[in-house]
PyMOL CGO cylinders between C-alpha atoms (Angstrom):
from pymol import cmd
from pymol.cgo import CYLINDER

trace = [
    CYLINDER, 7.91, -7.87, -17.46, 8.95, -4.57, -17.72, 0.3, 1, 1, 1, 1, 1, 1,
    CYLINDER, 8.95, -4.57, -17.72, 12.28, -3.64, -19.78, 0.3, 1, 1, 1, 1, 1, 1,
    CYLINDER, 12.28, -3.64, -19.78, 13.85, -0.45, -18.92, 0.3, 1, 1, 1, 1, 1, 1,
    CYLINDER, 13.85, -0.45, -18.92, 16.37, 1.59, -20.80, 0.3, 1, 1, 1, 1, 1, 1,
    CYLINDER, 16.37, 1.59, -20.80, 15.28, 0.12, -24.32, 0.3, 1, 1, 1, 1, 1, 1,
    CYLINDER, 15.28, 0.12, -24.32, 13.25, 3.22, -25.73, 0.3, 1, 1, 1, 1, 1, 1,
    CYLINDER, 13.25, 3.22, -25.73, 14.06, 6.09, -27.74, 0.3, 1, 1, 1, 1, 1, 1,
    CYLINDER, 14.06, 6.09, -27.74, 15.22, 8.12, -24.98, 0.3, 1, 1, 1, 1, 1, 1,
    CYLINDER, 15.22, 8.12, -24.98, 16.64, 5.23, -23.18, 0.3, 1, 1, 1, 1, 1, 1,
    CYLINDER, 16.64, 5.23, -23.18, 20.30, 6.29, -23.47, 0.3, 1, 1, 1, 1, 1, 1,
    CYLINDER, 20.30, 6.29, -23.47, 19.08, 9.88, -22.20, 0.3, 1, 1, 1, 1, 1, 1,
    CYLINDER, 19.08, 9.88, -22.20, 17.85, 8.89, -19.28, 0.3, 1, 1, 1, 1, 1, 1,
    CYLINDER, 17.85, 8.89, -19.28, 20.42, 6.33, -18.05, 0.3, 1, 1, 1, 1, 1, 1,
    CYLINDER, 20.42, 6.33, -18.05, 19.83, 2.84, -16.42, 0.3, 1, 1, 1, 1, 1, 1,
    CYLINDER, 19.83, 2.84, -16.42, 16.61, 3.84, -14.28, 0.3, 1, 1, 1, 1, 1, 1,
    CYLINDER, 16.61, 3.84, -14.28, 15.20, 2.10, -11.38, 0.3, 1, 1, 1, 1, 1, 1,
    CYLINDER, 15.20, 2.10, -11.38, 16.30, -1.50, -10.66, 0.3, 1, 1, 1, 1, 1, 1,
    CYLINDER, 16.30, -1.50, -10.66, 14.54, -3.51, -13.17, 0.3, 1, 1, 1, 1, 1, 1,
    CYLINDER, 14.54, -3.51, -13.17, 13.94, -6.72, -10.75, 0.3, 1, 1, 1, 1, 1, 1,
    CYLINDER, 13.94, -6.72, -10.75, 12.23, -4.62, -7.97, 0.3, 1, 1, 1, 1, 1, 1,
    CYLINDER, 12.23, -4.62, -7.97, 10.24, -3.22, -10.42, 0.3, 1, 1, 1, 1, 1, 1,
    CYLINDER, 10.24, -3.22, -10.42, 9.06, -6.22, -11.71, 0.3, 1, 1, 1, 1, 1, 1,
    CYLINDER, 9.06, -6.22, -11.71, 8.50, -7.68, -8.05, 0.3, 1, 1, 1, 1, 1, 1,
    CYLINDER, 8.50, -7.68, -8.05, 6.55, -4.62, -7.16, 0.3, 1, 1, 1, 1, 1, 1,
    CYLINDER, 6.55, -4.62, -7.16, 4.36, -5.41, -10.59, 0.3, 1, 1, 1, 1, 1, 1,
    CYLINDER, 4.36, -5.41, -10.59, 4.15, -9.34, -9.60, 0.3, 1, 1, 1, 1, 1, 1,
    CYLINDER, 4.15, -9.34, -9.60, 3.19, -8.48, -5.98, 0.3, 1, 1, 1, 1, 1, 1,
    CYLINDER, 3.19, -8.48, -5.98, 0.23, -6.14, -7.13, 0.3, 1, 1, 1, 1, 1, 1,
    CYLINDER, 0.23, -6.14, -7.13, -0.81, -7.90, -9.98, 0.3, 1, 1, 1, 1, 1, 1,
    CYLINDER, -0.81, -7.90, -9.98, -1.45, -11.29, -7.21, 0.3, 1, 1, 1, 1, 1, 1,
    CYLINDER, -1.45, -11.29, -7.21, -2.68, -8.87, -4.94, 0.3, 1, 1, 1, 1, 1, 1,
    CYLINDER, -2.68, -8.87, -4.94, -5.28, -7.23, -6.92, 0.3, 1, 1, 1, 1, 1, 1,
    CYLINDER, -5.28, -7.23, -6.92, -6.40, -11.03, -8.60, 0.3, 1, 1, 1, 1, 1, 1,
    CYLINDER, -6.40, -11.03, -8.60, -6.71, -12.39, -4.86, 0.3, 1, 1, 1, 1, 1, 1,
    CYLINDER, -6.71, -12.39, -4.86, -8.86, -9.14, -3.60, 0.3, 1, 1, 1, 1, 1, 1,
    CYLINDER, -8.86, -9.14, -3.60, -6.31, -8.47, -1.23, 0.3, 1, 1, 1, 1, 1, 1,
    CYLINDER, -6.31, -8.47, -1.23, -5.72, -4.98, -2.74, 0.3, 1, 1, 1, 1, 1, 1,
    CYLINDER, -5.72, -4.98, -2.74, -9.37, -4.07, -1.78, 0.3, 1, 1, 1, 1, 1, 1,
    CYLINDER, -9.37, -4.07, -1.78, -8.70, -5.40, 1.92, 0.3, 1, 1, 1, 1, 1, 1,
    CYLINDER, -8.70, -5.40, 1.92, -5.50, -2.97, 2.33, 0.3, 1, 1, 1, 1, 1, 1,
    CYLINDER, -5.50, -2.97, 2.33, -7.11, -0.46, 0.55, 0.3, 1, 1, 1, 1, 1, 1,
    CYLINDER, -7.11, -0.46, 0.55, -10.05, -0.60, 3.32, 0.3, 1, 1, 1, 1, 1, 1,
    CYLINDER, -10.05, -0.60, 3.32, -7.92, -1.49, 6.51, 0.3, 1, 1, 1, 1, 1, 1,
    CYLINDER, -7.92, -1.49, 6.51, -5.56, 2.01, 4.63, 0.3, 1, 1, 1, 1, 1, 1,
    CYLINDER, -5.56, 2.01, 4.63, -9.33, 4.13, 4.43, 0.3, 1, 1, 1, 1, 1, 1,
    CYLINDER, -9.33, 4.13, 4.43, -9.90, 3.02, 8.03, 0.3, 1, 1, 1, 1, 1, 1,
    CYLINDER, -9.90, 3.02, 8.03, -7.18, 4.10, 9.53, 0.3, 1, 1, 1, 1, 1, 1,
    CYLINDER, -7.18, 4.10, 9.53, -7.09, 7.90, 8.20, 0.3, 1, 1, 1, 1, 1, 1,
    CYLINDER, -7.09, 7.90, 8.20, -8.11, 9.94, 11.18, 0.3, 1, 1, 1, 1, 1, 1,
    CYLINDER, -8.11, 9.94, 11.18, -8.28, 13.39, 9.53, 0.3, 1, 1, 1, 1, 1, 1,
    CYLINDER, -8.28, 13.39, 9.53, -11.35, 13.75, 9.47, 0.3, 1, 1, 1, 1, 1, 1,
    CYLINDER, -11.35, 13.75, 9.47, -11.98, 13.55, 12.51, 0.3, 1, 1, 1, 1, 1, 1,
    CYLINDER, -11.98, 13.55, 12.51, -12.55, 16.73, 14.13, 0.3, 1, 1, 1, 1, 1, 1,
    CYLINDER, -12.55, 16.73, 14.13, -12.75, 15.20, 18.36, 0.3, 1, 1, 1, 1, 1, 1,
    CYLINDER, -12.75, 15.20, 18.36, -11.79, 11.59, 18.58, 0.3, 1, 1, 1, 1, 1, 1,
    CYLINDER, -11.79, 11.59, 18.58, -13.10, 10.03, 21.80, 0.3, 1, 1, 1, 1, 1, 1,
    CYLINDER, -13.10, 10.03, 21.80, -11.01, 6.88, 23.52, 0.3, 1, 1, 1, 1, 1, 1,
    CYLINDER, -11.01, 6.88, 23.52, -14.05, 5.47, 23.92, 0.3, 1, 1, 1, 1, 1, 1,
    CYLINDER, -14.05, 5.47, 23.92, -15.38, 5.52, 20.31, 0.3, 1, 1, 1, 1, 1, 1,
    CYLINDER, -15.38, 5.52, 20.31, -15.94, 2.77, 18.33, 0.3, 1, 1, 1, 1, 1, 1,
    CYLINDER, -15.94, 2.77, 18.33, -14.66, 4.55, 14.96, 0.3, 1, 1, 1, 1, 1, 1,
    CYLINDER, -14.66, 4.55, 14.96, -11.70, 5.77, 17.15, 0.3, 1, 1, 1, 1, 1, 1,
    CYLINDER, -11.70, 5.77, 17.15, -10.91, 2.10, 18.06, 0.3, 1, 1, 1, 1, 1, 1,
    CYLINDER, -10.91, 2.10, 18.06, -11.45, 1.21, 14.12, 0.3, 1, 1, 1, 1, 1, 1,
    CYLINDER, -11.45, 1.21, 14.12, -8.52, 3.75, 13.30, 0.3, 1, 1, 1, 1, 1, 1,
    CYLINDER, -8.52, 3.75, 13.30, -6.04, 2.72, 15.62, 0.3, 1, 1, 1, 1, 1, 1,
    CYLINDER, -6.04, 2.72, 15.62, -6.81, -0.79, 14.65, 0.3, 1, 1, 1, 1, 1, 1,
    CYLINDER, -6.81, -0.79, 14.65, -6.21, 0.32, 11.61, 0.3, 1, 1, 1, 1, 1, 1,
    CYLINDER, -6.21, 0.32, 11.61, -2.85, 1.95, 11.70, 0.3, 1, 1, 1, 1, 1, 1,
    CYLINDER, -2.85, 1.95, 11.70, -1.52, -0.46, 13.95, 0.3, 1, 1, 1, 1, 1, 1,
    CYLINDER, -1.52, -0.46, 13.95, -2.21, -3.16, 10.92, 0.3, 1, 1, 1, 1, 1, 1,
    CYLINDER, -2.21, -3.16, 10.92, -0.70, -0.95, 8.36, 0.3, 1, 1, 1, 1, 1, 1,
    CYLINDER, -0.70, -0.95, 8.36, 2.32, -0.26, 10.42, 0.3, 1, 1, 1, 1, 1, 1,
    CYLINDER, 2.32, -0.26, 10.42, 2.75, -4.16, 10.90, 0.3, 1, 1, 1, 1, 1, 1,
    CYLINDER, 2.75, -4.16, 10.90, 2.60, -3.60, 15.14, 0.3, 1, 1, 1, 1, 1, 1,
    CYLINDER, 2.60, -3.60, 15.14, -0.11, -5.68, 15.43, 0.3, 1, 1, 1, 1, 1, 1,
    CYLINDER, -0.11, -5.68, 15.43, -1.76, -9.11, 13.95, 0.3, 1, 1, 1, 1, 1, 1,
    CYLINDER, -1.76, -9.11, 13.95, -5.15, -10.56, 13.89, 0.3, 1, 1, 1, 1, 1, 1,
    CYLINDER, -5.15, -10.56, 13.89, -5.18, -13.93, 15.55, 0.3, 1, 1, 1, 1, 1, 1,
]
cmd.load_cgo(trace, "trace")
């Protein structure tokens, strides 16, 4: 768990962020990294970058891999 606001400079620098989404955030990668999950978004993220690319062709298969790709991250699409 992570405590802000209780170091030396804690007064200084105020409240901070929101301790509870902090600690969700923390929770949510720790499970994610333990469960290999973090690899698979990691790899579906890698996929779907596009820049460098220099001519992406409809037909491609690596062109069909990014779109695939950002349509995961961006939550438009599901694997059945």
């Amino acid at each position: 768990m992570v405590v802000f606001g209780k170091g030396p400079e804690g007064p200084a620098l105020g409240s901070g962020p929101n301790p509870s989404l902090c600690n969700l955030r923390l929770a949510v990668a720790r499970v994610s990294k333990m469960s290999g999950a973090a690899e698979l978004i990691t790899q579906i993220i890698e996929d779907g970058d596009d820049s460098d690319f220099p001519h992406v062709y409809i037909a491609s298969p690596a062109f069909c891999e990014v779109l695939t790709a950002q349509l995961l991250c961006s939550g438009r699409a599901l694997i059945l």
